[in-house]
C-alpha positions as CSV (number, residue, x, y, z in Angstrom):
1,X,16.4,-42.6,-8.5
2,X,13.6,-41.6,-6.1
3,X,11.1,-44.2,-5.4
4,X,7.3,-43.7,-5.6
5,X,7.1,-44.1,-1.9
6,X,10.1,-41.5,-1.4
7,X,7.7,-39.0,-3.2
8,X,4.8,-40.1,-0.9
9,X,6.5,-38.9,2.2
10,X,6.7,-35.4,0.9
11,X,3.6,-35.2,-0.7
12,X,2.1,-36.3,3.0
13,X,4.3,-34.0,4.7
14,X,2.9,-31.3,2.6
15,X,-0.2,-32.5,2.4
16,X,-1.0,-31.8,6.7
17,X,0.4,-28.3,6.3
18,X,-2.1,-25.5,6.2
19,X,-2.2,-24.3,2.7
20,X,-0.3,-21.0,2.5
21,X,2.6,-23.0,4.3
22,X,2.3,-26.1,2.0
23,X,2.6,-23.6,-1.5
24,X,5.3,-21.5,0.4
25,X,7.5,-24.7,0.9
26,X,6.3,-26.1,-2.6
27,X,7.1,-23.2,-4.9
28,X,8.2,-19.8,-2.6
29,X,5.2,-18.6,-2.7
30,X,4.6,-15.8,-0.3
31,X,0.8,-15.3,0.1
32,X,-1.0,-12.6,2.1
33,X,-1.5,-15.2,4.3
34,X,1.7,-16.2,4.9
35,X,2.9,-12.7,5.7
36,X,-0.3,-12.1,7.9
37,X,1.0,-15.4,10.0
38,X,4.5,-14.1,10.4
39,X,3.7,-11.4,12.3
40,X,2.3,-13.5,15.5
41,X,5.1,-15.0,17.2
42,X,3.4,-18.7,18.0
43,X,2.4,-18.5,14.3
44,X,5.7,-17.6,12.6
45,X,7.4,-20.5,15.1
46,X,5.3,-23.0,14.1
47,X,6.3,-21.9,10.8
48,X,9.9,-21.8,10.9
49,X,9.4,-25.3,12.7
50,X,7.9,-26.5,9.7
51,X,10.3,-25.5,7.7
52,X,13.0,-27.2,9.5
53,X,10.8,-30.5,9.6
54,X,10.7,-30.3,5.9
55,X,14.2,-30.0,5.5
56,X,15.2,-33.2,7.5
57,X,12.2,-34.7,5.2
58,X,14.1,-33.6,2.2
59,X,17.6,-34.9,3.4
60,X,16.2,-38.3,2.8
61,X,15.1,-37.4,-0.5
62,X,18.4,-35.4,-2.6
63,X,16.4,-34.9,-5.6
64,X,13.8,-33.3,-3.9
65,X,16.5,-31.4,-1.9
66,X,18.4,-30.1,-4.6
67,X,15.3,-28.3,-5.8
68,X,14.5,-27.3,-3.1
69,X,18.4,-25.5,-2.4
70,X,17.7,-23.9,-6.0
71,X,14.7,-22.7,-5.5
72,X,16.2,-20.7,-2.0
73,X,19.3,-19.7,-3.8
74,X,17.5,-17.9,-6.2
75,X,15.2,-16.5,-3.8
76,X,18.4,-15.2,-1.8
77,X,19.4,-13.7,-4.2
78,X,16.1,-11.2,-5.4
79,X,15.8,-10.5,-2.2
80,X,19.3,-9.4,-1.6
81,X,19.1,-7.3,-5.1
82,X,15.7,-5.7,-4.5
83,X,17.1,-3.8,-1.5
84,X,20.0,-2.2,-4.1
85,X,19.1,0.2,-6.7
86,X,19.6,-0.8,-10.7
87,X,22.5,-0.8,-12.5
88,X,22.2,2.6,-14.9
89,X,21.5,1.5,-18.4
90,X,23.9,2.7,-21.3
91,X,27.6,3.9,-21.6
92,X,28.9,5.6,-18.9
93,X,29.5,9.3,-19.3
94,X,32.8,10.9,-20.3
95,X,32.1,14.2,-18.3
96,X,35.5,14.3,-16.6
97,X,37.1,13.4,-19.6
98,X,35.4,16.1,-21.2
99,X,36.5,18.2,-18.7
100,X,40.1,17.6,-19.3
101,X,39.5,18.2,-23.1
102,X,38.1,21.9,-22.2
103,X,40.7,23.2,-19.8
104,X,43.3,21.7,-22.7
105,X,41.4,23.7,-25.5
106,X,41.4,26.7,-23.2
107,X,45.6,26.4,-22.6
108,X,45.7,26.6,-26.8
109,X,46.1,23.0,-27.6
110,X,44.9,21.5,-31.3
111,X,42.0,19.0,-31.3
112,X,44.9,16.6,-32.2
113,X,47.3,17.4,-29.5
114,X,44.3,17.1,-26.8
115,X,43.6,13.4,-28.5
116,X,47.3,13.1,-28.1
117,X,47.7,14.1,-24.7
118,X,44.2,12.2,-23.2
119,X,45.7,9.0,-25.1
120,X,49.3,9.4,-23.5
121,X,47.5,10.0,-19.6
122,X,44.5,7.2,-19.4
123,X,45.9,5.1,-22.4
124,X,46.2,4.5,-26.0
125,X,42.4,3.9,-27.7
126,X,40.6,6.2,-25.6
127,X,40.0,9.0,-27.8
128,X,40.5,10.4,-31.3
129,X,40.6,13.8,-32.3
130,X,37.2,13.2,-33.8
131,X,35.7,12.6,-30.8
132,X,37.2,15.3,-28.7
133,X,35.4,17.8,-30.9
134,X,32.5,16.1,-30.0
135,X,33.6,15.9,-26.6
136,X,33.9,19.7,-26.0
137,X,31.4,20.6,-28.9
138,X,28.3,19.1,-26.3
139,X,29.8,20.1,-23.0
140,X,29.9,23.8,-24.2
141,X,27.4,26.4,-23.3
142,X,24.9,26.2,-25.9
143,X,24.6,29.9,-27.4
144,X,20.8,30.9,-28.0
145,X,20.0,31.4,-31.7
146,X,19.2,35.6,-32.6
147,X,16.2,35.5,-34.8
């Protein structure tokens, strides 16, 4: 268990940092700051030196350390996801499946034989007859109502 004094040497390590340094090695906090002093090459080396300092600081404290390794893991990882677009919410479509259901109706085949035949190529379960009507019934041309 960490000692009182433990604590004390990384609350004075962060206490001589400037103060957008000391709440981005706290918490990740990237202030305006912070990105403003990145962009000057003495500033963002004294920065990354900092960093390091803190680190052998924190390898004498593994409490502190371990929240610390959290904290960057989980930053690692936004940042690596915010450069990939989202996953595409709902079920995925059945276009090509509907496809095959089509050029099946169009050789003569029963709703039943084109469940039949779908099941027998990309395995058993993945469709009824039901649901190739519903299949070919939405992927049709719609036909514009005479009033």
């Amino acid at each position: 268990m960490a000692s009182p004094a433990d604590k004390n040497e990384v609350q004075e390590f962060l206490a001589q940092q400037l103060p957008w340094m000391r709440a981005y090695l706290q918490d990740g906090t990237i202030t305006h700051e912070l990105s403003l002093a990145l962009t000057g090459k003495a500033t963002s080396d004294a920065f990354f030196e900092a960093e390091e300092e803190y680190i052998e600081v924190l390898k004498r404290h593994p409490a502190e350390l371990k929240k610390y390794r959290e904290r960057e893991a989980k930053l690692g990882s936004q940042l690596a996801l915010s450069r990939l677009p989202p996953p595409r919410l709902g079920r995925p479509r059945k276009d090509a499946l509907a496809k095959e259901a089509i050029d099946l109706k169009s050789a003569g085949r029963s709703y039943g034989q084109i469940a039949q035949t779908l099941n027998l190529k990309h395995g058993t379960g993945t469709t009824t007859r039901e649901a190739v009507i519903q299949l070919i019934k939405r992927k049709r041309p719609k036909v514009p109502d005479k009033a």
